[in-house]
N, C-alpha and C positions, 0 to 999 in steps of 0.2 A: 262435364268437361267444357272450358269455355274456348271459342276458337271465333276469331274474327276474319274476316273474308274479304281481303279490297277487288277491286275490279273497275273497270274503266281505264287504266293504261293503254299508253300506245306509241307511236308517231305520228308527229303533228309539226306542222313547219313552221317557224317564227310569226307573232303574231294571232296565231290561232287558239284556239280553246279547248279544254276537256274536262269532264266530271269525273270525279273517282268519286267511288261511293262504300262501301264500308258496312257490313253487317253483322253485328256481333251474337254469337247464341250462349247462350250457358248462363246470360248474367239479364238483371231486370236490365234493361236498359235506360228505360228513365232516371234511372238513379246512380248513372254512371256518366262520368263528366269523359268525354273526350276529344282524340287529338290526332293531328296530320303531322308527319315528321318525315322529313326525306333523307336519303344519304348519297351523294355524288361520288362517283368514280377516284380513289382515293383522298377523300376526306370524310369528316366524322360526321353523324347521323345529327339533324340540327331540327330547333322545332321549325314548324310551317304554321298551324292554328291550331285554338284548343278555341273550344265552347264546354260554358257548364252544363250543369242539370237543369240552369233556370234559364240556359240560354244567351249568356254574356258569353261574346267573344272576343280573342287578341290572337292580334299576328304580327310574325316575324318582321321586320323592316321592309325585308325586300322584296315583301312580295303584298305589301299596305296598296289599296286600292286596285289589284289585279286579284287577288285569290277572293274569295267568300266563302267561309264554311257554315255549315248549317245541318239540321240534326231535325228527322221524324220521327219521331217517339211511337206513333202509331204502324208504323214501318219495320220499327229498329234498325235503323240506318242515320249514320251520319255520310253527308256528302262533301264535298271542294270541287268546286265550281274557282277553275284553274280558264282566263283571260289575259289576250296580252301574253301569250308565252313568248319566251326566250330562251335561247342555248344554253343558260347556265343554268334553267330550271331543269335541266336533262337529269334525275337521279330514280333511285328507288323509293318510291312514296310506301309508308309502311302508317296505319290505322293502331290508333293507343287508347283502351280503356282503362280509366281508374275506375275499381267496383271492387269499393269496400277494402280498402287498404293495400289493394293491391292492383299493381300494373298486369296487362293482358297486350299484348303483339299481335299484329297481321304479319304473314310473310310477305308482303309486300305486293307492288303492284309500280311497270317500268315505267316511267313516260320519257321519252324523247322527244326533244325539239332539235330538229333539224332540216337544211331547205333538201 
């Protein structure tokens, strides 16, 4: 059974920082490319970053030079290393493996910015 696990949400005031970190069991992890996706208080769930298997990463516009994700293999954990927060980062960060054809979900994990 595969089940991912984010952690690291919270409250944090504009400007500040946080890591959500993300750990998948059930699947190699090496060999699964994944991905950070948030969904804000009525609007649709949008990506945030993906890294491959080899470790190439892209992110969404809005968050180009604030976010960084990154990925321990030896761990099984990818992380988002979240800088520069703002109010409109305020949603549900939810953790996405593709492994092997198939997508896998975290239930997510809250962050709010706010003073």
């Amino acid at each position: 059974q595969v089940q991912l696990v984010e952690s690291g949400g919270g409250l944090v005031q504009p400007g500040g920082s946080l890591r959500l970190s993300c750990t998948p069991s059930g699947i190699t992890f090496s060999i699964a490319h994944m991905a950070w996706y948030r969904q804000a208080p009525g609007k649709q769930r949008e990506l945030v970053a993906t890294i491959t298997t080899r470790g190439s990463t892209n992110y969404a516009d809005s968050v180009k030079g604030r976010f960084t994700i990154s990925r321990d293999n030896a761990r099984n954990t990818v992380y988002l290393q979240m800088n520069s927060l703002k109010p409109e980062d305020t949603a549900i960060y939810y953790c996405k493996a593709e492994y092997l054809t198939t997508d896998y979900w975290g239930k997510g994990t809250l962050v709010t910015v706010s003073s």
